[in-house]
C-alpha positions as CSV (number, residue, x, y, z in Angstrom):
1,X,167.2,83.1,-24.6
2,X,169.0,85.2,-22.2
3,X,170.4,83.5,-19.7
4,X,172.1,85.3,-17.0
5,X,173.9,83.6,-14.1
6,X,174.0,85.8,-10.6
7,X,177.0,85.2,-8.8
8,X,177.2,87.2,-5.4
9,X,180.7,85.1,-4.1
10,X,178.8,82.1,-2.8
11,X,180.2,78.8,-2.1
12,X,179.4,76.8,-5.0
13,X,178.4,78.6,-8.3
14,X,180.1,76.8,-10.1
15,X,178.4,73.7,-9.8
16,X,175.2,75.3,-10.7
17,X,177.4,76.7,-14.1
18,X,179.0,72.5,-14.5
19,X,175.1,71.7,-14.4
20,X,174.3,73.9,-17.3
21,X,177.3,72.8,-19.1
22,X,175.9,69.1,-18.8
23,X,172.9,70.2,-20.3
24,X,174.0,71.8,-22.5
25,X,172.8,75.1,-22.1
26,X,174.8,78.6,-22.7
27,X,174.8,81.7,-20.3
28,X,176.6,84.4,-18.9
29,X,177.5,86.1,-15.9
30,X,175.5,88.7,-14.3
31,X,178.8,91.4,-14.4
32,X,176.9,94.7,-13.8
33,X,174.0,96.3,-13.5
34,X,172.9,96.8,-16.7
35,X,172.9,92.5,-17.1
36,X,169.6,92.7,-15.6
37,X,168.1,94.6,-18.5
38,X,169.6,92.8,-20.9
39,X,168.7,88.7,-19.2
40,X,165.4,86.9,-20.2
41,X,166.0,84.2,-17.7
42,X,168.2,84.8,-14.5
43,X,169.5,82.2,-11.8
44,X,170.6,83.0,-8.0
45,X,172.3,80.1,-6.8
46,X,174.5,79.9,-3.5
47,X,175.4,78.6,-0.6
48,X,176.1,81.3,1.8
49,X,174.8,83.2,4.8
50,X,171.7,85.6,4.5
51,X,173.3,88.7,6.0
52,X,176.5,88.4,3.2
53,X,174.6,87.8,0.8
54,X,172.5,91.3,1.0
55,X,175.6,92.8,1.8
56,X,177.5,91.8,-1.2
57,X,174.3,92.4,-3.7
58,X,174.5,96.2,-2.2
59,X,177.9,96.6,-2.3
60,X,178.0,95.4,-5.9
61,X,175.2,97.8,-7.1
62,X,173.0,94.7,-7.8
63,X,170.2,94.8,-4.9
64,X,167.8,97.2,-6.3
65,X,168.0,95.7,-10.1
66,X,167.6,92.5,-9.0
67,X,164.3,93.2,-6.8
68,X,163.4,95.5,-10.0
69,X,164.4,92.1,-12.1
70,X,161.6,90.2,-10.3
71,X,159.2,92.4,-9.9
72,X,159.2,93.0,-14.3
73,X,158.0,89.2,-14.6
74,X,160.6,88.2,-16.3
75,X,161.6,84.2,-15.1
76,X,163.3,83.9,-12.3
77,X,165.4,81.0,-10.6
78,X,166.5,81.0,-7.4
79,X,168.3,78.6,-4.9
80,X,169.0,78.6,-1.3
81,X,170.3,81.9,-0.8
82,X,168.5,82.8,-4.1
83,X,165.2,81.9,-2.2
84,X,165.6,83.0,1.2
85,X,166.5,86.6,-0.1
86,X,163.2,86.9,-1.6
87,X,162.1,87.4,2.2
88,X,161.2,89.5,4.6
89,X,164.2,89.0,6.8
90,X,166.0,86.4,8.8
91,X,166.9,85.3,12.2
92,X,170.8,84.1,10.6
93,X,171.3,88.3,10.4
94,X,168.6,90.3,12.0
95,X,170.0,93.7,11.3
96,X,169.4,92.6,6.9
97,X,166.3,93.4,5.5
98,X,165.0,90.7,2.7
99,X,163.6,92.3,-0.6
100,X,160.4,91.6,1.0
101,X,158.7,90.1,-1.8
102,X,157.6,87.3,0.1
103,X,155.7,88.7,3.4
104,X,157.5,86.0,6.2
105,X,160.4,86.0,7.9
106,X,163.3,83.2,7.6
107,X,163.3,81.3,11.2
108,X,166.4,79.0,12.2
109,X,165.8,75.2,12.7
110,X,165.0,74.2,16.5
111,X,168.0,71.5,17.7
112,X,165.6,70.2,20.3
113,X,164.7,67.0,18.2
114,X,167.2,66.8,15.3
115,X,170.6,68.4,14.5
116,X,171.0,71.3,12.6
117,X,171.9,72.3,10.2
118,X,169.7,70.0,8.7
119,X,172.1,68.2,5.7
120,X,171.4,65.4,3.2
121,X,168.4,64.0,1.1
122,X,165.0,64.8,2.0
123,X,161.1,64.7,0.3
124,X,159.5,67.3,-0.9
125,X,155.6,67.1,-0.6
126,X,154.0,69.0,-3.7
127,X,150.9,71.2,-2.4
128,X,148.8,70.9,-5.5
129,X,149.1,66.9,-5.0
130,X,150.7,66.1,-7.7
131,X,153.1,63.5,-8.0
132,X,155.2,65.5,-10.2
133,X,155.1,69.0,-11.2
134,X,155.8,71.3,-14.2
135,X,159.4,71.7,-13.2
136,X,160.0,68.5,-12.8
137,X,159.8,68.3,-8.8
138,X,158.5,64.8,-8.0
139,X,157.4,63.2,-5.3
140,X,159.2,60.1,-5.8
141,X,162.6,61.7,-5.6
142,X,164.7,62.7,-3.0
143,X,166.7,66.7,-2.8
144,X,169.8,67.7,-1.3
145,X,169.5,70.1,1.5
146,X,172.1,71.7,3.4
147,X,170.8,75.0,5.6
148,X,170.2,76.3,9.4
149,X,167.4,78.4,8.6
150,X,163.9,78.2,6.8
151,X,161.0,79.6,5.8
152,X,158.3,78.4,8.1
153,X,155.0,77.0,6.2
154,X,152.3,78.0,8.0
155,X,149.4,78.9,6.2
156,X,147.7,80.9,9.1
157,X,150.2,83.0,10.2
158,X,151.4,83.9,6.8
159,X,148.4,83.0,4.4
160,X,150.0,85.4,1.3
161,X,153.2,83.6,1.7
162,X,151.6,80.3,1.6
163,X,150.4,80.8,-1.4
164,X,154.1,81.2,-2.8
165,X,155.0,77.9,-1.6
166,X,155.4,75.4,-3.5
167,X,156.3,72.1,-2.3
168,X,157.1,71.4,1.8
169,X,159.7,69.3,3.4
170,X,159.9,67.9,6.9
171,X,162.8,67.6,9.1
172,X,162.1,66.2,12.7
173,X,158.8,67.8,13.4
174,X,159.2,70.9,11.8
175,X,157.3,72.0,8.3
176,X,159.2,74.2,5.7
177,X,158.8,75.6,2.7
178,X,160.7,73.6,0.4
179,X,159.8,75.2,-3.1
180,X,158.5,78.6,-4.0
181,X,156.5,79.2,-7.3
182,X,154.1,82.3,-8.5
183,X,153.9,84.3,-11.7
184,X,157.7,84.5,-13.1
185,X,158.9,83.3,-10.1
186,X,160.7,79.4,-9.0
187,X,162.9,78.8,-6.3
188,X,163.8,75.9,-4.5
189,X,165.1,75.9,-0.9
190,X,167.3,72.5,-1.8
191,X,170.2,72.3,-4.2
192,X,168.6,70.6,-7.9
193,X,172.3,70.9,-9.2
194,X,173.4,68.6,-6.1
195,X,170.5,66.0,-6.0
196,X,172.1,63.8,-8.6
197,X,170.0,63.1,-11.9
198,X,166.5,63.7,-10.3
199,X,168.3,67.5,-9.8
200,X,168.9,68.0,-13.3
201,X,165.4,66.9,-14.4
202,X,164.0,70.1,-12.9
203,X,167.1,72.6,-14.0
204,X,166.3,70.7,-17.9
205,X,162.7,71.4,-17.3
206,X,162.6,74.6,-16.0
207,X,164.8,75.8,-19.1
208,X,163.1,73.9,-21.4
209,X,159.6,75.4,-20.5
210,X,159.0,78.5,-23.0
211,X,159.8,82.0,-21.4
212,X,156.3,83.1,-21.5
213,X,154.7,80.4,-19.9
214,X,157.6,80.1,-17.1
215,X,156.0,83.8,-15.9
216,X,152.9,82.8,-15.2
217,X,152.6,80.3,-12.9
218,X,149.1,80.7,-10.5
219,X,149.2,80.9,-7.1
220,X,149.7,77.6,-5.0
221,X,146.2,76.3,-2.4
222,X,146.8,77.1,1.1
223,X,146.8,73.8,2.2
224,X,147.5,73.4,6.5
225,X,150.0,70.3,6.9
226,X,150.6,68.4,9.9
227,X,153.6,66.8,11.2
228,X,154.0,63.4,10.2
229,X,155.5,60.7,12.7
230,X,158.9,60.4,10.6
231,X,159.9,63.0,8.3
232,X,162.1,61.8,5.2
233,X,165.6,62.4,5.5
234,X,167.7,59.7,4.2
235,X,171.0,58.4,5.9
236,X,173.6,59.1,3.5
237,X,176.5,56.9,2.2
238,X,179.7,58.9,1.8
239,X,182.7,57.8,-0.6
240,X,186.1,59.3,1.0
241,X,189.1,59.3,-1.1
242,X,192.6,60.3,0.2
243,X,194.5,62.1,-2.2
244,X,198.6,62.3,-3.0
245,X,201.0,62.8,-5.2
246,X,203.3,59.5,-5.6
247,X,206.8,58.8,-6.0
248,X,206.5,60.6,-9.7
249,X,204.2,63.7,-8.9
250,X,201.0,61.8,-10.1
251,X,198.1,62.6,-8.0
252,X,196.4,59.2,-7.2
253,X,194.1,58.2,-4.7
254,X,195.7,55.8,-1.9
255,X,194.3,54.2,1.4
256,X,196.6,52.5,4.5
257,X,196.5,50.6,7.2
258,X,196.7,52.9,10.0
259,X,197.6,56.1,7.7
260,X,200.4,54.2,6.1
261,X,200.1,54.7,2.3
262,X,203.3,52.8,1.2
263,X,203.0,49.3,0.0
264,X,205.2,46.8,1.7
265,X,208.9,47.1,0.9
266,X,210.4,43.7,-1.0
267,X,212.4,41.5,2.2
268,X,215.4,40.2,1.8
269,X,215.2,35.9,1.7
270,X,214.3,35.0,5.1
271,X,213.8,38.3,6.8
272,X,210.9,39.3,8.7
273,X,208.6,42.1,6.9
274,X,208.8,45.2,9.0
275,X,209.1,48.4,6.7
276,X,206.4,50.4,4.5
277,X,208.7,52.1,2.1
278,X,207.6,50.7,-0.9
279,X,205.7,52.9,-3.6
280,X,202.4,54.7,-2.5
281,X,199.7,52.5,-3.0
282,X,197.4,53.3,-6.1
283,X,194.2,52.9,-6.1
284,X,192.9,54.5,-9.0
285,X,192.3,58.3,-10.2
286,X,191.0,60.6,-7.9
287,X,188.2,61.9,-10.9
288,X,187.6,58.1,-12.5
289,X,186.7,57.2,-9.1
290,X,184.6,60.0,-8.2
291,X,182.8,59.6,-11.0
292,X,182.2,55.4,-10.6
293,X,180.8,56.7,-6.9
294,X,178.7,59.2,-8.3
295,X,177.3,56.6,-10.9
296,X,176.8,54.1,-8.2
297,X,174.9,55.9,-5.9
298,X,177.0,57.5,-3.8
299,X,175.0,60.8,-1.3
300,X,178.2,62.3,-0.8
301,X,181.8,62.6,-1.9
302,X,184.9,63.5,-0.3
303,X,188.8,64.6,-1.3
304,X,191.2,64.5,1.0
305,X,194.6,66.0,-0.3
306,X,196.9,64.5,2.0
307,X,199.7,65.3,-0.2
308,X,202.5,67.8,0.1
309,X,201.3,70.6,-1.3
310,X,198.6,70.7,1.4
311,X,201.0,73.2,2.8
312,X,200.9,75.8,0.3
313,X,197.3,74.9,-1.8
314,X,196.8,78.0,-3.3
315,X,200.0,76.7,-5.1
316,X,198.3,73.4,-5.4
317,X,197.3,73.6,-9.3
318,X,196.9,69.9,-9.7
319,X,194.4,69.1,-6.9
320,X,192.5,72.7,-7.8
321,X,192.4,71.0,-11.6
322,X,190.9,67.7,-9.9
323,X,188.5,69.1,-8.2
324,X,187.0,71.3,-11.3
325,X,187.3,68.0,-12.7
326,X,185.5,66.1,-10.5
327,X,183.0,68.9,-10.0
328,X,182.5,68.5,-13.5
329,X,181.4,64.7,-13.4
330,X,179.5,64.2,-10.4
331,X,176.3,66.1,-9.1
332,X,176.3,65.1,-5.6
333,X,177.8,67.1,-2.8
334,X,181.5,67.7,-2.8
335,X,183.2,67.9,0.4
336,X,187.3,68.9,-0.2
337,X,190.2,68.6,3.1
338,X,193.4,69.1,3.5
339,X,195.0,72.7,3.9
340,X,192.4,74.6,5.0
341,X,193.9,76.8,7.0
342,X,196.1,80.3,7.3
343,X,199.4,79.2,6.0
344,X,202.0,81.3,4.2
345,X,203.5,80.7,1.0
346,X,207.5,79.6,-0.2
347,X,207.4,83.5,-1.2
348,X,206.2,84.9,2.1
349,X,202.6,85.7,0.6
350,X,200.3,85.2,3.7
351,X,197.2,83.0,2.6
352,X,193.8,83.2,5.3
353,X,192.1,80.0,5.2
354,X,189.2,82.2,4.4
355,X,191.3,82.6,0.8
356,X,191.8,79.2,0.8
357,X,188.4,77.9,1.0
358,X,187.3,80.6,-1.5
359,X,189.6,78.7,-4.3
360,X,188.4,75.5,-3.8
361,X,184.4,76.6,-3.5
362,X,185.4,78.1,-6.8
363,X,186.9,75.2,-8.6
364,X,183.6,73.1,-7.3
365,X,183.4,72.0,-4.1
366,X,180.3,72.6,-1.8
367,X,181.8,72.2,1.8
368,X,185.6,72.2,3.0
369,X,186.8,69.7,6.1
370,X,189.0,71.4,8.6
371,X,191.2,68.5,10.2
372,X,194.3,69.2,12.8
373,X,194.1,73.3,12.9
374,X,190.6,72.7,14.0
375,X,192.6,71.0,16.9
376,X,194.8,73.7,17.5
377,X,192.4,76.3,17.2
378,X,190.3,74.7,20.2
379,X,193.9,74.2,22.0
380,X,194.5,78.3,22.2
381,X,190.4,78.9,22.7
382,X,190.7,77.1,26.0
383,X,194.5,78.2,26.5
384,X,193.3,81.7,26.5
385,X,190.1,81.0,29.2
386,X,192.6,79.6,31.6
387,X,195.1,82.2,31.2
388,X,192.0,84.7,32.1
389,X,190.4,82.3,35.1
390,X,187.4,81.6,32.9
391,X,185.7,77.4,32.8
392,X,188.1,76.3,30.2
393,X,184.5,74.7,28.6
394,X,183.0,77.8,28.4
395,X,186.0,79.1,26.1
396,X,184.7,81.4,23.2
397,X,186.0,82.4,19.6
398,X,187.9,85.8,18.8
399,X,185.8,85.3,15.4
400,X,189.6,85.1,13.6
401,X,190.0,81.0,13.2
402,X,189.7,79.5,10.1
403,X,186.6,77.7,11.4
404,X,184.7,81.2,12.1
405,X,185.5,83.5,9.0
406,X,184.3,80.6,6.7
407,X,181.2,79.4,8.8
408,X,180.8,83.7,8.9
409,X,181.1,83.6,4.8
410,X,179.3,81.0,3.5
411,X,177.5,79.4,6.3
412,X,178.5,76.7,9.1
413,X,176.9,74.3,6.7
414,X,180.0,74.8,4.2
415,X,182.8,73.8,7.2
416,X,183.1,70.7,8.1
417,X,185.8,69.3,11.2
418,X,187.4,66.1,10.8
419,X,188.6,64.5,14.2
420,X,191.1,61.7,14.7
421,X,191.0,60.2,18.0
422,X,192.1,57.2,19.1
423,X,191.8,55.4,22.5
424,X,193.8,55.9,26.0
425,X,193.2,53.3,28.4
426,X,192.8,53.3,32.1
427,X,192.3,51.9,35.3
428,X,189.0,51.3,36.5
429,X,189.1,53.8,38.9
430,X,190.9,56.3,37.0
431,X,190.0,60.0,38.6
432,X,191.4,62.1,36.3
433,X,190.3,65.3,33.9
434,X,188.4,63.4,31.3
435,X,186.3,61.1,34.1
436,X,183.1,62.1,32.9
437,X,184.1,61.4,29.1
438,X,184.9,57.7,30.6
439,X,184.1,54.7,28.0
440,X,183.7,51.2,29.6
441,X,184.0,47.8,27.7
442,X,180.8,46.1,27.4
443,X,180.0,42.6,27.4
444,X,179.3,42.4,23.9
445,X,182.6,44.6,22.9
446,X,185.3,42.3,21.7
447,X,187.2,40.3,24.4
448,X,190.1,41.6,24.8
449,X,187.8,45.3,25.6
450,X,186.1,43.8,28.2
451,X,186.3,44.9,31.7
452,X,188.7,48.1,30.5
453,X,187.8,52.0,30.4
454,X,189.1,54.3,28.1
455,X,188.9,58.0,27.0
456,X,189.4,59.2,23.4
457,X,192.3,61.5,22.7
458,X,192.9,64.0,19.6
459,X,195.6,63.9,17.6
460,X,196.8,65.6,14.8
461,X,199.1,65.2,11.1
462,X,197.1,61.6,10.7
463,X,197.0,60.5,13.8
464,X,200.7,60.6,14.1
465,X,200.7,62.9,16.8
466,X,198.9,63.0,20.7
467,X,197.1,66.2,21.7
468,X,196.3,66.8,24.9
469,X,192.7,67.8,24.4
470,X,189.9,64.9,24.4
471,X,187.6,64.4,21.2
472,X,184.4,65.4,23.4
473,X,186.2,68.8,24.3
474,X,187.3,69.1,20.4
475,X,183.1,68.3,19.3
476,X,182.1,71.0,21.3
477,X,184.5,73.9,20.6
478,X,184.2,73.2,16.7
479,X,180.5,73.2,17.2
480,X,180.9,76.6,19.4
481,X,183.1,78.1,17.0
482,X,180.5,77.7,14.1
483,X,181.5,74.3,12.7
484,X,178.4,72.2,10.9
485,X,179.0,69.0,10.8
486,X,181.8,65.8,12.2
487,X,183.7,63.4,10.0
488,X,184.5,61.5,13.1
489,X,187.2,58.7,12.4
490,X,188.7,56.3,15.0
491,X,192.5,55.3,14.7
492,X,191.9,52.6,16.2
493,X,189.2,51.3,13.7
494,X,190.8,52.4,10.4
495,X,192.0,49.5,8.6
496,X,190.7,46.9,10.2
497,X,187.1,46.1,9.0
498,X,185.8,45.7,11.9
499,X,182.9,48.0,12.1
500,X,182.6,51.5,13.4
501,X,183.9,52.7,16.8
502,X,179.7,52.6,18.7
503,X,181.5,53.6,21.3
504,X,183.1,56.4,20.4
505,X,180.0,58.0,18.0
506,X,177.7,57.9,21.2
507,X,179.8,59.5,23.1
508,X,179.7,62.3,20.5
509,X,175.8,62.1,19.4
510,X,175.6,63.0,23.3
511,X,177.4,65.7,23.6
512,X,176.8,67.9,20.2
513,X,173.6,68.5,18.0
514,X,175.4,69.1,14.6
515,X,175.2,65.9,12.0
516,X,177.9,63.4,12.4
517,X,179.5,61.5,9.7
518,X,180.6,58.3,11.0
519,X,184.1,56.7,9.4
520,X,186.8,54.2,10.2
521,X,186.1,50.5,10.1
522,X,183.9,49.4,7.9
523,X,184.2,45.9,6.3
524,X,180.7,44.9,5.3
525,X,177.7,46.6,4.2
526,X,175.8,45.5,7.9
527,X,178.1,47.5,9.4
528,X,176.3,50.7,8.1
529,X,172.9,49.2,8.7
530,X,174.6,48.7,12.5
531,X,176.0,52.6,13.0
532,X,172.8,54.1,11.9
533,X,170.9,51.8,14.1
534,X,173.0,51.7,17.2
535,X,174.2,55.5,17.0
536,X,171.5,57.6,14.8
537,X,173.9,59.2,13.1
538,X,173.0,61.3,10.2
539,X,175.5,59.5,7.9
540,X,178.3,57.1,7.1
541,X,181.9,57.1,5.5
542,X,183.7,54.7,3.8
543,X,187.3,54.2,1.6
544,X,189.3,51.8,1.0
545,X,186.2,48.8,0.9
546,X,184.8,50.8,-2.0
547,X,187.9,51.2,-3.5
548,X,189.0,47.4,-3.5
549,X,185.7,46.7,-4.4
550,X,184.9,44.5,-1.1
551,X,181.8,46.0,-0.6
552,X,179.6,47.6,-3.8
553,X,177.6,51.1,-2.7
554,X,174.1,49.9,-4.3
555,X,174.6,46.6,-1.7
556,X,175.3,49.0,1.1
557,X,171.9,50.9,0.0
558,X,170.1,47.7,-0.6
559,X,171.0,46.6,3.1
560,X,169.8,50.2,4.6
561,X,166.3,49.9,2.9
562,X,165.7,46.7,3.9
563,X,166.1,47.5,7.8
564,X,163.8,50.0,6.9
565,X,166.0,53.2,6.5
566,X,164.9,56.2,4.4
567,X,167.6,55.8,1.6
568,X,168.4,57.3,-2.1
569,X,168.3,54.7,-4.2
């Protein structure tokens, strides 16, 4: 067999090439033209915008052998951006035309009821009603999805397309096309090689089907599908773990109280305990533990190099080697933070965060998290409305942040801003700037919140340092530059076990309509079944309980499905 990987500089080939290394299949490279001739079997994967994607596959001579590719009958796999390019069009880049193949446009999500992009583990509902098809899609299972736009299944405005799809998922009240099969052709809108071992079964299956019968699949019934009440999106459980170097250049994964990573320095006989400058605490390796999260049940996981070398990552071999590591072990998404931004190297060689990004989508990882340069790029947006007499709020991009050339790249779904507020308290008739972004105690909040008011303020470098720039105003200028989704921590919750900031993630839910990622505070697994009841966030974050083993993940999921959540078990 032929197998032939097409890699057009998306966000996350590789772990589309680490899920064929599990399996234990060869392949190469699609490297020129010519490839197409010689592959049997040929997979598009990526994560990436529609528009780039055409460009890059003109620009590298490989448009009109790929659409040739297809059209011979030879099998074809394609996913995400591999799907949606078999289209007419789409609404992400107007101006890009599809390879037409399949006669419908690609439409972008409506945020009227649900946030968007729409991100994490859905159904898929197989037309044929099967509960399980050829390639393995089942059902039973749930997919990882991460994308603005889709392909619209509507069976009598587009009959011929209709019969190309597939399967169909639902998000809010909106019906998409999910999966895409006909003659030599299988796509999936979803990411198999993200969705865990229900992800591999259809990668195995699909390459363990003979050639000749993968090119001749029939044409699916047009089938019309309603709405249902609830579509089946899952909330997600996310494992976070902060990454350093310690006192001997060993990267290991740490967790403090308040940001403070040190364990407590030794007192002298009778002294009161007041430093932190003992070692950096240890709590395991940063790959081991991705890898006991992944096995547990984790939806998501995160690396946060909060090391050093964030300043010059390029340089940063040994977190690039753990994250090829840990993109090697888990099949889950894998979200990567911590110096993602335009720096410049010891040398003088200037780095774009654009660069940056690239390396790390390239050792593995599927989204990057933008932390205090998010900050400052909002800061100077708004600095430079004022300075021209424009509504500070209705401050727009230049299109050169960090934020916008990635989102422009690979999609908005691939950036990801994390926000570290904490609380400012105020009198009760406080009349200043942030009024409307005004937080009240309530009589259930803890006692000594009762009867106060408070606004949240940024900060930046871990919370060490106050910004003047409240977390609503951050939300929404990340969201306008082209951000996708929130980690939104609360300094004041982080360590404490006391649940997540409620407060704080509906202010947030109210004011954006990208998916939030609740963290800080968790000490029990109720506490998730309380933020996703309370707030309706999309998903949850947690760190140091998972690493001291206080709370398990499977207890966290077990608690979710019995108050009657959609989860991935």
């Amino acid at each position: 067999m032929g197998l032939y990987l097409l890699d057009y500089g998306a966000g996350n080939v590789q772990s589309l090439a680490n899920s064929l290394g599990k399996l234990g299949y060869d392949f190469q490279w699609v490297a020129s033209a010519d490839d197409f001739h010689k592959a049997t079997s040929l997979i598009f994967p990526g994560v990436g915008a529609f528009g780039q994607a055409i460009d890059a596959l003109e620009s590298s001579g490989f448009l009109q052998p790929l659409r040739d590719y297809i059209t011979s009958g030879k099998p074809y796999f394609g996913i995400c951006i591999g799907m949606q390019v078999l289209y007419q069009s789409s609404a992400e880049n107007p101006s890009k035309r599809g390879l037409g193949i399949i006669p419908c446009p690609i439409g972008e999500f409506s945020s009227t009821d649900k946030s968007v992009p729409h991100i994490g583990w859905n159904a898929v509902e197989l037309l044929d009603s099967g509960e399980k098809s050829d390639e393995g899609v089942s059902k039973a299972s749930h997919y990882y999805f991460v994308h603005s736009y889709r392909a619209v299944y509507d069976p009598v405005a587009y009959p011929e397309a209709a019969e190309w799809t597939h399967g169909v998922t639902q998000y809010g009240q909106e019906i998409f096309v999910a999966s895409v099969r006909k003659a030599n052709v299988f796509c999936t809108q979803f990411h198999p090689e993200k969705s865990g071992e229900a992800g591999l079964e259809i990668i195995s299956a699909w390459l363990s089907e003979p050639e000749a019968a993968r090119a001749i699949a029939p044409p699916t019934p047009r089938v019309v599908r309603s709405p249902r009440l609830k579509d089946g999106l899952t909330k997600r459980v996310v494992a976070c773990m902060d990454v350093r170097s310690n006192d001997q250049g060993d990267l290991v994964v740490t967790k403090g109280d308040q940001y403070d990573v040190r364990e407590k320095a030794p007192a002298a006989p009778g002294a009161v305990q007041t430093t932190t400058s003992g070692e950096v605490r240890n709590l395991g390796k940063p790959v081991a533990l991705a890898a006991r999260y992944y096995t547990a049940g984790a939806d998501e996981l995160c690396l946060m190099n909060i090391t050093s070398f964030r300043h010059s990552p390029l340089r940063d071999q040994p977190m690039l080697a753990v994250v090829r590591a840990a993109a090697e072990e888990v099949f889950v998404p894998l979200t990567i933070g911590g110096g993602i931004k335009d720096t410049v190297d010891p040398d003088g060689t200037k780095r774009s965060a654009l660069e940056v990004a690239g390396a790390y989508f390239r050792a593995g990882a599927d989204k990057v998290s933008i932390a205090s340069d998010a900050v400052h790029i909002v800061e100077r947006m708004r600095q430079k409305a004022r300075g021209t007499g424009l509504d500070e709020d209705a401050a727009v991009g230049d299109g050169t942040s960090s934020i916008e050339t990635i989102a422009q790249a690979y999609g908005r779904q691939a950036v990801v801003v994390s926000i570290d507020p904490r609380r400012v308290y105020v009198d009760l008739d406080y009349d200043g700037p942030y009024k409307s972004e005004l937080v009240f105690g309530r009589s259930d909040e803890e006692e000594q919140e009762r009867g106060k008011a408070w606004w949240y303020q940024c900060t930046v470098s871990g919370g060490r340092e106050a910004r003047p720039l409240s977390v609503v105003q951050l939300a929404r200028g990340v969201e306008k530059l082209g951000a996708g989704e929130l980690v939104l921590n609360s300094i004041d919750r982080d360590g404490t076990g006391k649940g997540f900031d409620v407060d704080l993630i509906r202010l947030i839910r109210k004011n954006v309509r990208i998916p939030i990622i609740a963290s800080s505070g968790a000490g029990s697994a109720a506490h998730f079944v309380e933020v996703f009841e309370r707030t309706g966030v999309e998903a949850a974050l947690a760190a140091g309980i998972f690493h001291r083993g206080e709370v398990q993940i499977p207890d966290v999921k077990e608690a979710l499905s019995k108050a009657s959540f959609n989860t991935r078990i």
